[in-house]
Every structure is written in structure tokens, then in C-alpha cells.
C-alpha positions as CSV (number, residue, x, y, z in Angstrom):
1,X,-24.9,199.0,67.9
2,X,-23.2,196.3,69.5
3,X,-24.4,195.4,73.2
4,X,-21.9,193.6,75.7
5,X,-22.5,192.1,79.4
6,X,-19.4,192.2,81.6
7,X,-18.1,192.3,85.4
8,X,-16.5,195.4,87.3
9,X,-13.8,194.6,89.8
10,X,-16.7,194.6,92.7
11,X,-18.1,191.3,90.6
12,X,-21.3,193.5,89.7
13,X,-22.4,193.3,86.2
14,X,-23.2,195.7,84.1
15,X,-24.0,196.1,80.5
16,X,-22.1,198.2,77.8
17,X,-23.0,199.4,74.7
18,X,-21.0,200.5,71.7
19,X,-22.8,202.8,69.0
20,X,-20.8,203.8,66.0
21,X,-22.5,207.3,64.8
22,X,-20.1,209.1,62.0
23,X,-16.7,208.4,62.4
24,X,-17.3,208.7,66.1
25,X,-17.8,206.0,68.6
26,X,-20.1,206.4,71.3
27,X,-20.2,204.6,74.7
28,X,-22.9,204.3,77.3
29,X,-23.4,202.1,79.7
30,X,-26.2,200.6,82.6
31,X,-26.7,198.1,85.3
32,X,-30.0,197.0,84.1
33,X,-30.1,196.0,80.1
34,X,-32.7,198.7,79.8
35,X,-30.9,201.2,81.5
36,X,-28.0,200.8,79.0
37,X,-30.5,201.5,76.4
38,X,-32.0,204.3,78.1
39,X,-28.9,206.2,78.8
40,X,-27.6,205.0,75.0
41,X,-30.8,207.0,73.2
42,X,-29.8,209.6,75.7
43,X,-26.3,210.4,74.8
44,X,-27.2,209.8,70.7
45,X,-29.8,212.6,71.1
46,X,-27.5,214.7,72.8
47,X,-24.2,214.5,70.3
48,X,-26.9,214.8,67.2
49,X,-27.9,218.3,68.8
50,X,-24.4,218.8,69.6
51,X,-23.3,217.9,66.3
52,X,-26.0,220.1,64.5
53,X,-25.2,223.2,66.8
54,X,-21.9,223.3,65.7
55,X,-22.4,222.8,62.2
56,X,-24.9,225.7,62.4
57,X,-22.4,228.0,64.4
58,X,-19.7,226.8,61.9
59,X,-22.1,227.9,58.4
60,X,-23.3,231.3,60.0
């Protein structure tokens, strides 16, 4: 997990952050540190049940 500060072209910052998870690289973003965070654990908890659905439709 790799977690980056950086400026859009409006001069607001904003944080980024970079999750490897597989072979698959996920992005999220926030204005707030903790909002990056937050909307990270969101979108790892979403591909996993993603991920897991298809397998399951995949082996039926």
C-alpha cells in the first residue's frame, strides 16, 4: 500500500493511494488522509466480494 499527497489543477490537495491486491492494482483516493483510507478499505472489500463471486459463478 503505498500512500501519496499531491495537487489537482484547482491547487486543492488530495491524497492517493495505491494498493496492489493480485495482479491487480487498485486506486482510491480522498481529500482528507482518512478519507483516502476509508474509501481504500472500501473498494478492497468490494473487489474481494467481487472477486469471490465470480470465482464461485466460474466453479458451479
Amino acid at each position: 500500500m503505498k500512500f501519496t499527497s499531491h495537487l489537482d489543477a484547482s491547487g486543492q490537495a488530495y491524497w492517493l493511494v495505491e494498493i496492489r491486491f493480485g495482479e491487480r492494482l487498485l486506486l482510491a483516493e480522498g481529500r482528507s488522509f482518512s478519507e483516502a483510507v476509508h474509501n481504500a478499505i472500501e473498494l478492497v472489500t468490494n473487489s474481494s466480494k467481487v472477486s469471490l463471486s465470480c470465482l464461485g459463478t466460474a466453479n458451479a
